[in-house]
PyMOL Python script that loads the backbone (N, CA, C, O; Angstrom):
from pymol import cmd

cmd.read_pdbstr("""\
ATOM      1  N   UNK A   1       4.692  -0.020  12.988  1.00  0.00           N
ATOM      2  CA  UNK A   1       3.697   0.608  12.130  1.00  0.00           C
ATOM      3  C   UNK A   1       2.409  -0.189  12.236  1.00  0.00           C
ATOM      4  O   UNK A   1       2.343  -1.378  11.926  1.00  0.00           O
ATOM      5  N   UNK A   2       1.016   0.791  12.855  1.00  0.00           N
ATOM      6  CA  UNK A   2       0.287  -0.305  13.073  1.00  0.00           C
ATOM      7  C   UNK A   2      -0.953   0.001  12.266  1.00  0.00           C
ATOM      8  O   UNK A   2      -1.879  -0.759  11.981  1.00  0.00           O
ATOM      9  N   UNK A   3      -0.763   1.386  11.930  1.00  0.00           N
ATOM     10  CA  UNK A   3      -1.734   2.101  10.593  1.00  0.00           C
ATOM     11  C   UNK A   3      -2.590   1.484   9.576  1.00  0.00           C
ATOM     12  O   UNK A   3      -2.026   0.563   8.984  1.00  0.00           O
ATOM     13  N   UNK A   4      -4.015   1.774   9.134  1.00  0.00           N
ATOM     14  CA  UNK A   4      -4.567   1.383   8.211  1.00  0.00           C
ATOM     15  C   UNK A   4      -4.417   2.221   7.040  1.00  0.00           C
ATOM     16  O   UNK A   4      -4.712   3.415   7.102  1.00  0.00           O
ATOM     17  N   UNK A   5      -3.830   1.506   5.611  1.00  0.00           N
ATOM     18  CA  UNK A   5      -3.804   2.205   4.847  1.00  0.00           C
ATOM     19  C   UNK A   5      -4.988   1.945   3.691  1.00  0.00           C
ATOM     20  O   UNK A   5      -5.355   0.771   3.624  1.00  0.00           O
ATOM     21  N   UNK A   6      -5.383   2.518   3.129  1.00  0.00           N
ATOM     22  CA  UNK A   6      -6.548   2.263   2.112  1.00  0.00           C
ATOM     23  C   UNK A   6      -5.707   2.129   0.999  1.00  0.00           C
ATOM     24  O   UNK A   6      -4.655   2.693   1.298  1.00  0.00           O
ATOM     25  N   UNK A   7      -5.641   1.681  -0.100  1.00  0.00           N
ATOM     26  CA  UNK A   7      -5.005   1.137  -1.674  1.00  0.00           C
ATOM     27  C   UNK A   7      -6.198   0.397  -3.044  1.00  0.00           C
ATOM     28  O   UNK A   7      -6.774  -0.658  -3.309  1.00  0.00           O
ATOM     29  N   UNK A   8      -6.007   1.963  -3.643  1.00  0.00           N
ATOM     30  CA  UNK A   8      -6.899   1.665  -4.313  1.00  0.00           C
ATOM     31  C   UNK A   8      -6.005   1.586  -6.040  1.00  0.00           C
ATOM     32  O   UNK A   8      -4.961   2.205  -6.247  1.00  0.00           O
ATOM     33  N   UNK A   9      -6.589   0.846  -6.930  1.00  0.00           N
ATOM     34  CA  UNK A   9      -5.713   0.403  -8.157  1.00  0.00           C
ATOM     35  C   UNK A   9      -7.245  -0.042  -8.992  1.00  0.00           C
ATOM     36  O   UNK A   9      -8.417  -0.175  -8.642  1.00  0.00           O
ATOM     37  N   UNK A  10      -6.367  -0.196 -10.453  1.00  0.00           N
ATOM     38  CA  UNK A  10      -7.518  -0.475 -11.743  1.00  0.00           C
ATOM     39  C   UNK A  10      -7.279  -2.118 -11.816  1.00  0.00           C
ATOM     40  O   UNK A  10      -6.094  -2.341 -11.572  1.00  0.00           O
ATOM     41  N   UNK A  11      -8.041  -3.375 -12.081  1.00  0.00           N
ATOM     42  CA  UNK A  11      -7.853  -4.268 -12.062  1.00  0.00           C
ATOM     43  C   UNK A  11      -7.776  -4.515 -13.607  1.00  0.00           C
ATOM     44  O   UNK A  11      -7.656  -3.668 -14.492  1.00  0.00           O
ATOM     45  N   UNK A  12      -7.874  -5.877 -13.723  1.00  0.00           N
ATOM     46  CA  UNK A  12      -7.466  -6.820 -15.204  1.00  0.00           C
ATOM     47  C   UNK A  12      -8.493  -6.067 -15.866  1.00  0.00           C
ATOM     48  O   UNK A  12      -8.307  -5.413 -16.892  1.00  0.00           O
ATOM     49  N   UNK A  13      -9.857  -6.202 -15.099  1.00  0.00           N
ATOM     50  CA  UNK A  13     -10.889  -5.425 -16.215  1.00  0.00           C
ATOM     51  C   UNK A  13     -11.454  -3.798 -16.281  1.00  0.00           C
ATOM     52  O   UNK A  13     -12.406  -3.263 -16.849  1.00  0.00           O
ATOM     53  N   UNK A  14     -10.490  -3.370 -15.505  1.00  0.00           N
ATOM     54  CA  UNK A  14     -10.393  -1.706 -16.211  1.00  0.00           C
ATOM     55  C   UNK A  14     -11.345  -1.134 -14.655  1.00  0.00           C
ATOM     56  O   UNK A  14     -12.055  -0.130 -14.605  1.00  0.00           O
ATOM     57  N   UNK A  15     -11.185  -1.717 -13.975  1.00  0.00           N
ATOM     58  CA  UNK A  15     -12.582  -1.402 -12.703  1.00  0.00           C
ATOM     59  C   UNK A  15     -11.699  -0.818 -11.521  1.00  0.00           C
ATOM     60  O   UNK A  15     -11.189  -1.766 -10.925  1.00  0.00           O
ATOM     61  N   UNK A  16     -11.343   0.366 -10.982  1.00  0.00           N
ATOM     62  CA  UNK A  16     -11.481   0.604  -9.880  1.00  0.00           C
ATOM     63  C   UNK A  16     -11.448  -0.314  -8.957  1.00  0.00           C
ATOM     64  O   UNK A  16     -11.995  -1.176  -9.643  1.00  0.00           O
ATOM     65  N   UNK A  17     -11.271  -0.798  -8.042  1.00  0.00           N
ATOM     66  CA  UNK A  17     -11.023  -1.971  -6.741  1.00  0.00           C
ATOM     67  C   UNK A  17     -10.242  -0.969  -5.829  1.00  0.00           C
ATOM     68  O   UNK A  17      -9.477  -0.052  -6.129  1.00  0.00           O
ATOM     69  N   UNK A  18     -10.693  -1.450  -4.580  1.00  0.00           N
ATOM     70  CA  UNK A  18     -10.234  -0.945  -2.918  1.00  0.00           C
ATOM     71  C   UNK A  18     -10.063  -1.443  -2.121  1.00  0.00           C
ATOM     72  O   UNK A  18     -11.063  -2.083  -1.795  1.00  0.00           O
ATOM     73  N   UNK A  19      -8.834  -1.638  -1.145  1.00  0.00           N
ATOM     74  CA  UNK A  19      -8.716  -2.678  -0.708  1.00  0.00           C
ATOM     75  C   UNK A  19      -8.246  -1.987   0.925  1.00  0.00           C
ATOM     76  O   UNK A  19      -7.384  -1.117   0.803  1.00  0.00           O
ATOM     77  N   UNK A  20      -8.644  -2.228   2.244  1.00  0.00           N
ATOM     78  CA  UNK A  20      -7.501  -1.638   3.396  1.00  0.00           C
ATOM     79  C   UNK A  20      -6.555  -2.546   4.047  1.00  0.00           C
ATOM     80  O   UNK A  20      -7.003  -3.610   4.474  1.00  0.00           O
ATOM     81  N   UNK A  21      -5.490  -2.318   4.165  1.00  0.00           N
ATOM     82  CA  UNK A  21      -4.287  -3.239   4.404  1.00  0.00           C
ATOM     83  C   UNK A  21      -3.670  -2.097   5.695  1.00  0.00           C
ATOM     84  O   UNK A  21      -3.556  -0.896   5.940  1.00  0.00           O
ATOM     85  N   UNK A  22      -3.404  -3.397   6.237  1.00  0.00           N
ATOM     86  CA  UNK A  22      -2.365  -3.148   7.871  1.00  0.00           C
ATOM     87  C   UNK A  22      -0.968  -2.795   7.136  1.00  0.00           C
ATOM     88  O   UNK A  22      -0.504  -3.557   6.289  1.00  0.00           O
ATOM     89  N   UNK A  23      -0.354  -1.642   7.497  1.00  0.00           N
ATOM     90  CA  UNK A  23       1.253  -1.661   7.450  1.00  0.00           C
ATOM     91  C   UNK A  23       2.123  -2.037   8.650  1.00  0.00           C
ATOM     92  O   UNK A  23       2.074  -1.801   9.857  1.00  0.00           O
ATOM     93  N   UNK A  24       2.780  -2.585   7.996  1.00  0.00           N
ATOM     94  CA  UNK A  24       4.093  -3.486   8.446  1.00  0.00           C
ATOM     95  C   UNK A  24       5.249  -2.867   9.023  1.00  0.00           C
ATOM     96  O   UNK A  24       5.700  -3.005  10.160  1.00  0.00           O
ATOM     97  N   UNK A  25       5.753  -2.009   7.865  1.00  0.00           N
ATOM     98  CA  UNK A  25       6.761  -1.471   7.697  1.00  0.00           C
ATOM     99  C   UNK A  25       7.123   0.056   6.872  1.00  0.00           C
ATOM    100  O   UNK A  25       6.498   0.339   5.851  1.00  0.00           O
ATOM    101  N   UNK A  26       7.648   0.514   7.146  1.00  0.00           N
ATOM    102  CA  UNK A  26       7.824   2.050   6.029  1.00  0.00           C
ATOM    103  C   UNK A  26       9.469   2.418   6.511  1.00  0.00           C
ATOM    104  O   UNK A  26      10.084   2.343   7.575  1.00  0.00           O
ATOM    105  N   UNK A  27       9.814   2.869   5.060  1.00  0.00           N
ATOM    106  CA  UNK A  27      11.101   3.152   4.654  1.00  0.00           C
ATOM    107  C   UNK A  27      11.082   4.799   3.882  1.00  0.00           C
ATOM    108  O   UNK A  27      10.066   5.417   3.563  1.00  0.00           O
ATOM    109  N   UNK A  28      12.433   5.228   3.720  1.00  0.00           N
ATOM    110  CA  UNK A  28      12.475   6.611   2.734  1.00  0.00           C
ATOM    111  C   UNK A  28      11.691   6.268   1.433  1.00  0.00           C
ATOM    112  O   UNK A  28      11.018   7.099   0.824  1.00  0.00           O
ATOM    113  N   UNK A  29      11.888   4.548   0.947  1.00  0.00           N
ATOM    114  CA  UNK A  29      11.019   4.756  -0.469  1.00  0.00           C
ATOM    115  C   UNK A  29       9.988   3.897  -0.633  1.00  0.00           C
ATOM    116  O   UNK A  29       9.771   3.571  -1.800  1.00  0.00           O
ATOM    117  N   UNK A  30       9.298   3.443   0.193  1.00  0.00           N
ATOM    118  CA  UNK A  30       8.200   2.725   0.194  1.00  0.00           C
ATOM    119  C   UNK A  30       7.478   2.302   1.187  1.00  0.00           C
ATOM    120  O   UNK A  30       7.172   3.176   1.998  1.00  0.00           O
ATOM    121  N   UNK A  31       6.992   0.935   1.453  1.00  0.00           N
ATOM    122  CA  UNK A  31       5.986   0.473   2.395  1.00  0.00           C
ATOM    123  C   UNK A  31       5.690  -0.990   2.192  1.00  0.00           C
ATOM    124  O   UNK A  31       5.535  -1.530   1.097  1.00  0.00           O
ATOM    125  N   UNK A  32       5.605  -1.799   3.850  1.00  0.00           N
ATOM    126  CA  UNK A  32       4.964  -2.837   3.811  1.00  0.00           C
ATOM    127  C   UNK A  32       3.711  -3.188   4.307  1.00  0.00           C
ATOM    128  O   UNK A  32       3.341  -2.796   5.414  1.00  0.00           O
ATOM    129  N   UNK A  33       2.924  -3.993   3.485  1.00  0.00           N
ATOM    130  CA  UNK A  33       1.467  -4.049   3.917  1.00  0.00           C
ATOM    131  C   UNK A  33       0.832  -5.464   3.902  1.00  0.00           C
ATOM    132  O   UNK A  33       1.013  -6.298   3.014  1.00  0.00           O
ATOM    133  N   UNK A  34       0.024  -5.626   5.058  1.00  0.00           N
ATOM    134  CA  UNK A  34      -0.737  -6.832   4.599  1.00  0.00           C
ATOM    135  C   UNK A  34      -2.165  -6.392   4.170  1.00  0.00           C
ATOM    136  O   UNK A  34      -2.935  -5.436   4.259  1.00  0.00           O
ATOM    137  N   UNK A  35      -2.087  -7.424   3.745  1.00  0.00           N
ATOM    138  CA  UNK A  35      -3.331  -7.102   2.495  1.00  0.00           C
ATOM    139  C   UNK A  35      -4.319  -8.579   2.296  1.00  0.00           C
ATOM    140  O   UNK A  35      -3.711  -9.635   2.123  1.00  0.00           O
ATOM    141  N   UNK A  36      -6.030  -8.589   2.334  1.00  0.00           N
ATOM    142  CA  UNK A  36      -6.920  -9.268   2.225  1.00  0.00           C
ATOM    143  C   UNK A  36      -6.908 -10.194   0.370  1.00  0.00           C
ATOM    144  O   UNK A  36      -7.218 -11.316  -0.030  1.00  0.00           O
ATOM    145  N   UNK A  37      -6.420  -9.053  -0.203  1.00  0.00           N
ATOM    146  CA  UNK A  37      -6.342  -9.567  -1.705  1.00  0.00           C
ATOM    147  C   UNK A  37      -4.756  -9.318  -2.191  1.00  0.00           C
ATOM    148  O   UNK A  37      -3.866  -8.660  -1.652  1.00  0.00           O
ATOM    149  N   UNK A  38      -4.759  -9.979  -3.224  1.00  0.00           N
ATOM    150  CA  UNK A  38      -3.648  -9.506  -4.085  1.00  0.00           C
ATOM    151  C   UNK A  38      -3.581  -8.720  -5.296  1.00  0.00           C
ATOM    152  O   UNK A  38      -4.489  -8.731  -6.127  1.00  0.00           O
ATOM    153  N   UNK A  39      -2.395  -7.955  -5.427  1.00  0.00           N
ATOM    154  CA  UNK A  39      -2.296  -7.199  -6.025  1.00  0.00           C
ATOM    155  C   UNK A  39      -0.885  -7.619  -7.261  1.00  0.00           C
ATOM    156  O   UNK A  39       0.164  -8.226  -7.044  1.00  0.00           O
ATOM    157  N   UNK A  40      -1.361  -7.068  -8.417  1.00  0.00           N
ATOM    158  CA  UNK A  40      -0.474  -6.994  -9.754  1.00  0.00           C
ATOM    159  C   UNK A  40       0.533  -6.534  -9.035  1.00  0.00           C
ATOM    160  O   UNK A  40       0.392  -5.615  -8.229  1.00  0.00           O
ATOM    161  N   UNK A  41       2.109  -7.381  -9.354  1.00  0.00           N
ATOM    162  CA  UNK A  41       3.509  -6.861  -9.188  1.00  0.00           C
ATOM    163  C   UNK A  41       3.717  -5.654 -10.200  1.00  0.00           C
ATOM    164  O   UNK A  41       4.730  -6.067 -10.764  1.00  0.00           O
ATOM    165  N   UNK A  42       3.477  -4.635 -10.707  1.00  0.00           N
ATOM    166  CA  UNK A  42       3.663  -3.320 -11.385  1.00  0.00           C
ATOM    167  C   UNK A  42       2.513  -2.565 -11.412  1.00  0.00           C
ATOM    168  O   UNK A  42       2.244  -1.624 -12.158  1.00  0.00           O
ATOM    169  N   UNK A  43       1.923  -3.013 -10.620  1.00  0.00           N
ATOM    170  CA  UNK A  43       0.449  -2.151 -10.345  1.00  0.00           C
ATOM    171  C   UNK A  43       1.093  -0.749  -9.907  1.00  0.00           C
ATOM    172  O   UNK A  43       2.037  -0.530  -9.148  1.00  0.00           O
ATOM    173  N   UNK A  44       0.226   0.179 -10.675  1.00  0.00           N
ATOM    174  CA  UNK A  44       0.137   1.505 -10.046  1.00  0.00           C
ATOM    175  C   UNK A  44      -0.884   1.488  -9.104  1.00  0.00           C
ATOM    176  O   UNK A  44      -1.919   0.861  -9.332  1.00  0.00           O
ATOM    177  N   UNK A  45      -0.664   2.282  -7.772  1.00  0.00           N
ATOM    178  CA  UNK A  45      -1.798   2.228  -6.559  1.00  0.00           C
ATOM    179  C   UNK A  45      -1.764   3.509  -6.140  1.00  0.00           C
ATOM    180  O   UNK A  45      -0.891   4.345  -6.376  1.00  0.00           O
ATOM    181  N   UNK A  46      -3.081   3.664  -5.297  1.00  0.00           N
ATOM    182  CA  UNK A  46      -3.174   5.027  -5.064  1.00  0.00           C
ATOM    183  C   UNK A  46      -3.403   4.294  -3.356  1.00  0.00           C
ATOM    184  O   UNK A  46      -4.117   3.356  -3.000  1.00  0.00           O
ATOM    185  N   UNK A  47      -2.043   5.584  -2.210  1.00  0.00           N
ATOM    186  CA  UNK A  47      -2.362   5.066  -0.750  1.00  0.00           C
ATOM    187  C   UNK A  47      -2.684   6.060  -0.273  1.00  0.00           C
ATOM    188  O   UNK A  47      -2.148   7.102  -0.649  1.00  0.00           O
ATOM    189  N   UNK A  48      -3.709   6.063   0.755  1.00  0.00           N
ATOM    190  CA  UNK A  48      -3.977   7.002   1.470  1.00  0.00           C
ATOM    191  C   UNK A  48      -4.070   6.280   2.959  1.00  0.00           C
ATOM    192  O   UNK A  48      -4.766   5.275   3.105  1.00  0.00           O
ATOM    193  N   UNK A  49      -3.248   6.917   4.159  1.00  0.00           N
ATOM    194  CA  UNK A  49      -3.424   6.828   5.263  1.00  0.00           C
ATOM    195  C   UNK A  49      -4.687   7.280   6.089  1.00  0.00           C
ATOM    196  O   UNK A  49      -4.881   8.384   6.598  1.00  0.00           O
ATOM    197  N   UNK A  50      -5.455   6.234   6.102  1.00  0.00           N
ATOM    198  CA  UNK A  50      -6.736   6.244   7.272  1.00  0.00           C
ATOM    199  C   UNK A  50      -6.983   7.918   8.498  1.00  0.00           C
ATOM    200  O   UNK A  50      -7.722   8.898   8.596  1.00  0.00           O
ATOM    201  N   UNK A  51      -5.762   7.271   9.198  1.00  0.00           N
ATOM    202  CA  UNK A  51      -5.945   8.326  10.260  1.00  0.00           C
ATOM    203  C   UNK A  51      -5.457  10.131  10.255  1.00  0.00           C
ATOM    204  O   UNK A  51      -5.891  11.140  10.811  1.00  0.00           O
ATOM    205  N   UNK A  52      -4.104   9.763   9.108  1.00  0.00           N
ATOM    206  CA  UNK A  52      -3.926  11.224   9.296  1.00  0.00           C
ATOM    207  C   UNK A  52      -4.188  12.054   7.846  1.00  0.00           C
ATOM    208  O   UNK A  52      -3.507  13.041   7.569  1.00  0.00           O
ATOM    209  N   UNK A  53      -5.435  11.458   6.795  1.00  0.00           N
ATOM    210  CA  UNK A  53      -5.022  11.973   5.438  1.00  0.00           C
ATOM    211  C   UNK A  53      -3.769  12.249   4.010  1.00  0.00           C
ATOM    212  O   UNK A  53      -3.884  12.688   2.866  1.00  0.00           O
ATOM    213  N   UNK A  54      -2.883  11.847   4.644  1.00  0.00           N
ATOM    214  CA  UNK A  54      -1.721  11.373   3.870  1.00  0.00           C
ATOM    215  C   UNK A  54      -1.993  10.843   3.026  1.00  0.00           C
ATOM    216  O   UNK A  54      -2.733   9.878   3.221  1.00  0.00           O
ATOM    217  N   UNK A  55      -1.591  11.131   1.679  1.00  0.00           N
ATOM    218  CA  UNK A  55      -2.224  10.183   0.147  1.00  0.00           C
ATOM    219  C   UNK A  55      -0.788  10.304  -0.623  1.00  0.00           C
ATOM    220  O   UNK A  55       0.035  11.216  -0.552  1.00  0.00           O
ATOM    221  N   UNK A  56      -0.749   9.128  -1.361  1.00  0.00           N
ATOM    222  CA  UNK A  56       0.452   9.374  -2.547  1.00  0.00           C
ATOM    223  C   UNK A  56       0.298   8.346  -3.345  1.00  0.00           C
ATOM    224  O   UNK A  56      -0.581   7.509  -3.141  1.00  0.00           O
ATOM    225  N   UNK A  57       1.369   8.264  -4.635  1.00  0.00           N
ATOM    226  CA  UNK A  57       0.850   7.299  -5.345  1.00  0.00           C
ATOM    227  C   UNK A  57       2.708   6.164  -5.244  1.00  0.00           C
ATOM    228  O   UNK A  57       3.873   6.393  -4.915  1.00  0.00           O
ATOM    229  N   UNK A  58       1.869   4.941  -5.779  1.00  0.00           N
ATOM    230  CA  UNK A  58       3.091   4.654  -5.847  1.00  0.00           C
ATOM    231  C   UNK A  58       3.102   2.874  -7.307  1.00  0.00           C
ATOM    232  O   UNK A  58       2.399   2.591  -8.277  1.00  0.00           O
ATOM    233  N   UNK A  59       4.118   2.296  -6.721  1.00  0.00           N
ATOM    234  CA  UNK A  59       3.911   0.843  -7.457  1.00  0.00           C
ATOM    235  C   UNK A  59       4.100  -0.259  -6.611  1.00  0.00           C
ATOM    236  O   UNK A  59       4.787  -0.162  -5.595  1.00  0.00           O
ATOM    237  N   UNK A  60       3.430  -1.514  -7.017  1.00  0.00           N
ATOM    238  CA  UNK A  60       3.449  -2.546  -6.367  1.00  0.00           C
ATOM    239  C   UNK A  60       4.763  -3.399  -6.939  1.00  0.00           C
ATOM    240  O   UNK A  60       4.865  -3.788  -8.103  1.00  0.00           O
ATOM    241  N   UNK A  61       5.720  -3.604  -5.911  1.00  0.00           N
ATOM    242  CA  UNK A  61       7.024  -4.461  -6.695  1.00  0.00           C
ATOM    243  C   UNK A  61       6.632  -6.062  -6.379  1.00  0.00           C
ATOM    244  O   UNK A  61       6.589  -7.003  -7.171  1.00  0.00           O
ATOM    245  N   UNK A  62       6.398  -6.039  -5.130  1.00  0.00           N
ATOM    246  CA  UNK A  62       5.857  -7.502  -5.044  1.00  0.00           C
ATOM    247  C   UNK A  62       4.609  -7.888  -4.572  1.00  0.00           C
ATOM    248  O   UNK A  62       3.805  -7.077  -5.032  1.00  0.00           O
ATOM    249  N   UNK A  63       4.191  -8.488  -4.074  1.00  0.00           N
ATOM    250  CA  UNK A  63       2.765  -9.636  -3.475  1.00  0.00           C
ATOM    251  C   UNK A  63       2.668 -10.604  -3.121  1.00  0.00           C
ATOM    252  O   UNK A  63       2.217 -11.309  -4.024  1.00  0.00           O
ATOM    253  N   UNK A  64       2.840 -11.151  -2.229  1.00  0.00           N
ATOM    254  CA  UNK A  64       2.808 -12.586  -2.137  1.00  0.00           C
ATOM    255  C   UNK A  64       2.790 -13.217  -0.724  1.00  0.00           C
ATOM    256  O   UNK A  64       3.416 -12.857   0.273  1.00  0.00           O
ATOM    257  N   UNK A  65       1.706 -14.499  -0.914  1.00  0.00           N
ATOM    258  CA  UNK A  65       1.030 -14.862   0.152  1.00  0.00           C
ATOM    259  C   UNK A  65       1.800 -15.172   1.487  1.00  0.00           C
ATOM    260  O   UNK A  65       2.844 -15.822   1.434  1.00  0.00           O
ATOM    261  N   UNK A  66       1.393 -14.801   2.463  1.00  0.00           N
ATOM    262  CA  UNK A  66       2.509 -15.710   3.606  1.00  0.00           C
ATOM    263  C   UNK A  66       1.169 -15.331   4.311  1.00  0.00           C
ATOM    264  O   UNK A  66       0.402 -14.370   4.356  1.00  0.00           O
ATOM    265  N   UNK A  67       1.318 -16.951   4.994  1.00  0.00           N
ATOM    266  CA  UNK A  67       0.422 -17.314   6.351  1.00  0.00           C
ATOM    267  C   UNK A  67      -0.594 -16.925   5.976  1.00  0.00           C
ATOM    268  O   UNK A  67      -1.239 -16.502   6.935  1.00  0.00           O
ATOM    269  N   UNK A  68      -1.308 -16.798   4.717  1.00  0.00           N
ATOM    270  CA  UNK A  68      -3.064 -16.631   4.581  1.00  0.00           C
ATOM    271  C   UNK A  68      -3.315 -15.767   4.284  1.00  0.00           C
ATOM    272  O   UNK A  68      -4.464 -15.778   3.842  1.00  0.00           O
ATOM    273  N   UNK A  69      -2.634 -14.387   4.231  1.00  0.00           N
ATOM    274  CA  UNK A  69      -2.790 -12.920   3.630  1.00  0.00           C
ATOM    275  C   UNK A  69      -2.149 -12.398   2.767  1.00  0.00           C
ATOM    276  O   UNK A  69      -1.345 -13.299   2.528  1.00  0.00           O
ATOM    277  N   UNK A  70      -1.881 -11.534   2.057  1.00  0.00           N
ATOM    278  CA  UNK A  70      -1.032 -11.192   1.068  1.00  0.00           C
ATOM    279  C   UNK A  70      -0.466  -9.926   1.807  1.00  0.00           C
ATOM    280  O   UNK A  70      -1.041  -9.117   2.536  1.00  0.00           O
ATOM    281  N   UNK A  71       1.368 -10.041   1.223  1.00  0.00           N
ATOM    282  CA  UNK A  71       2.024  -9.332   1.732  1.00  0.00           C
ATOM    283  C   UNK A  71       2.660  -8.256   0.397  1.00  0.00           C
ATOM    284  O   UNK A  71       3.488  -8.715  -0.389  1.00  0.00           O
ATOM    285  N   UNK A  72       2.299  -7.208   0.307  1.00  0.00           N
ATOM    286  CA  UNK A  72       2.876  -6.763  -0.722  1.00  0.00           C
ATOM    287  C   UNK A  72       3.630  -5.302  -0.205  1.00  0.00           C
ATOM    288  O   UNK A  72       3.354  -4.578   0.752  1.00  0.00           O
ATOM    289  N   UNK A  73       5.094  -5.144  -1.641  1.00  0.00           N
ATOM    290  CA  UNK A  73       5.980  -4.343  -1.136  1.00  0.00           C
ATOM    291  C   UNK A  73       5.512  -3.057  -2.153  1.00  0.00           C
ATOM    292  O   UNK A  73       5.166  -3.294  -3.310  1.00  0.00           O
ATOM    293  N   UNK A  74       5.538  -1.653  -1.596  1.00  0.00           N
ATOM    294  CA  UNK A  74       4.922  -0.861  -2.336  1.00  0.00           C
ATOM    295  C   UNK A  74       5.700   0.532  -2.222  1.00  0.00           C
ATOM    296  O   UNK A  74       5.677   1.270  -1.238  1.00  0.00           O
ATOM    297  N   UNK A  75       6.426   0.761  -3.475  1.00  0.00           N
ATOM    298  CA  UNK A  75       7.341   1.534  -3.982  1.00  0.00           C
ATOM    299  C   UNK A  75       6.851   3.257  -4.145  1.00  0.00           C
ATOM    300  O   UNK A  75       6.342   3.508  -5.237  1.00  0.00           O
ATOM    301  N   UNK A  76       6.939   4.185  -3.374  1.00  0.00           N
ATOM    302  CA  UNK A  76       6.552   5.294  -3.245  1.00  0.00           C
ATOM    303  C   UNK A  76       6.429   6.583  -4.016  1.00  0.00           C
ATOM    304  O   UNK A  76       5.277   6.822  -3.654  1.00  0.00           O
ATOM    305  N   UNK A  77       6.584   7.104  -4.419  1.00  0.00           N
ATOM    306  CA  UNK A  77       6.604   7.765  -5.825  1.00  0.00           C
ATOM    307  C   UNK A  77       7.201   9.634  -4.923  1.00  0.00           C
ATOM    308  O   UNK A  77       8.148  10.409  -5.056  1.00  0.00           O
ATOM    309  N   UNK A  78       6.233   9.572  -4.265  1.00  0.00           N
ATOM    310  CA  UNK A  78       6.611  10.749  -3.271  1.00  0.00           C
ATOM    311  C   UNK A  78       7.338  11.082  -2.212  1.00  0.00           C
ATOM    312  O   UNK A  78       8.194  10.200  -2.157  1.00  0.00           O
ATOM    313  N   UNK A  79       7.537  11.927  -1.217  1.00  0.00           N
ATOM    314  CA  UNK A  79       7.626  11.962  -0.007  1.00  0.00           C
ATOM    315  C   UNK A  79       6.647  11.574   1.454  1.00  0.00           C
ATOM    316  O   UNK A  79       6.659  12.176   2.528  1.00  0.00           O
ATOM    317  N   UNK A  80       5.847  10.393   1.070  1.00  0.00           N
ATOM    318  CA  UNK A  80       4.981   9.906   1.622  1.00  0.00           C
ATOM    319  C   UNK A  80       5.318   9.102   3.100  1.00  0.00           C
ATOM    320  O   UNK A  80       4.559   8.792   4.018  1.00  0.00           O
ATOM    321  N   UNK A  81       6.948   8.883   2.905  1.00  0.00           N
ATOM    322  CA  UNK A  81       7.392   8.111   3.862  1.00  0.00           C
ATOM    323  C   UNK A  81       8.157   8.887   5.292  1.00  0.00           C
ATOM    324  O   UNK A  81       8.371   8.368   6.387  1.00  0.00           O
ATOM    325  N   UNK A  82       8.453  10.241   4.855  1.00  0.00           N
ATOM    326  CA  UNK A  82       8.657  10.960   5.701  1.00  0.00           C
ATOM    327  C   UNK A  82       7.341  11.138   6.636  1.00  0.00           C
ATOM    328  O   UNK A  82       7.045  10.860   7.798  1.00  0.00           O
ATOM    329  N   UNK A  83       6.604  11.848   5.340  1.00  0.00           N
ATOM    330  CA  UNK A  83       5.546  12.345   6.279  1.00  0.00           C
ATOM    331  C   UNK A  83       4.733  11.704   7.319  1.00  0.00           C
ATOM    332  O   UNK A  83       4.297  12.272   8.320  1.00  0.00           O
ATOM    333  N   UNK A  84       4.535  10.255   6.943  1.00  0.00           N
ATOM    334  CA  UNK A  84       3.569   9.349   7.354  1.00  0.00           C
ATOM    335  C   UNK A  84       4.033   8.754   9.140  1.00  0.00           C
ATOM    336  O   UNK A  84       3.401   8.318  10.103  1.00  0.00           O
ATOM    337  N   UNK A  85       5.929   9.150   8.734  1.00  0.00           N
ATOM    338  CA  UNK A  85       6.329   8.107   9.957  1.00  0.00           C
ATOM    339  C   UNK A  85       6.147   9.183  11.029  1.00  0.00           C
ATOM    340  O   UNK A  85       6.698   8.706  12.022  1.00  0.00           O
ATOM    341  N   UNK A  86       5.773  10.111  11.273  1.00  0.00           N
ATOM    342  CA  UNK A  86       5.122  11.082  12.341  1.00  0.00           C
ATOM    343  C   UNK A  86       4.065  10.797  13.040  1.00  0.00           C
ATOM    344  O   UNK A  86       3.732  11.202  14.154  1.00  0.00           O
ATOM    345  N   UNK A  87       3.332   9.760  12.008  1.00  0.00           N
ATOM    346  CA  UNK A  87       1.469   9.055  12.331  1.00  0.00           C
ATOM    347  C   UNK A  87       1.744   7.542  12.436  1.00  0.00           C
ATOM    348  O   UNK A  87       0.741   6.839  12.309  1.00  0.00           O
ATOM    349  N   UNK A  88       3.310   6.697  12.714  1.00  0.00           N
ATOM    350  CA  UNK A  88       2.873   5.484  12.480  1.00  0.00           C
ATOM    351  C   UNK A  88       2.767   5.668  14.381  1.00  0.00           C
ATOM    352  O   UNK A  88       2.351   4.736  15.070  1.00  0.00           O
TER     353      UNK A  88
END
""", "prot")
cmd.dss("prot")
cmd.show_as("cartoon", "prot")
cmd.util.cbc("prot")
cmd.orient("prot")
């Protein structure tokens, strides 16, 4: 999976934030991503795939740094994972 996904979420102070993260990995119920920032472990996020328009929402279960970037695991809410693995 070598896809850019866009992930956008509300921060501590109520603001909109956007972030694009490389995926890793994708499963029937979620997704792995690296990511420039970190993200709240129960964050609700909104993903949308770059190249083929694919959007869904989902939650952030984990985050956490390895080798200088943040790696977070992101729990799918939809059928986002079917569709997407056609475009990885």
């Amino acid at each position: 999976m070598t896809s850019a996904i866009r992930i956008g979420w509300v921060d501590c102070q109520r603001q909109m934030r956007y972030a694009t993260g490389q995926g890793v990995d994708i499963s029937e119920g979620g997704l792995g991503v690296r990511l420039p920032v970190q993200l709240r472990a129960g964050a609700l996020v909104n993903l949308e795939l770059a190249l083929c328009g694919i959007s869904a929402v989902g939650r952030v279960r984990y985050c956490v740094l390895v080798d200088g970037e943040w790696r977070a695991g992101l729990e799918v809410a939809n059928s986002f994972a079917r569709d997407a693995a056609a475009w990885m």
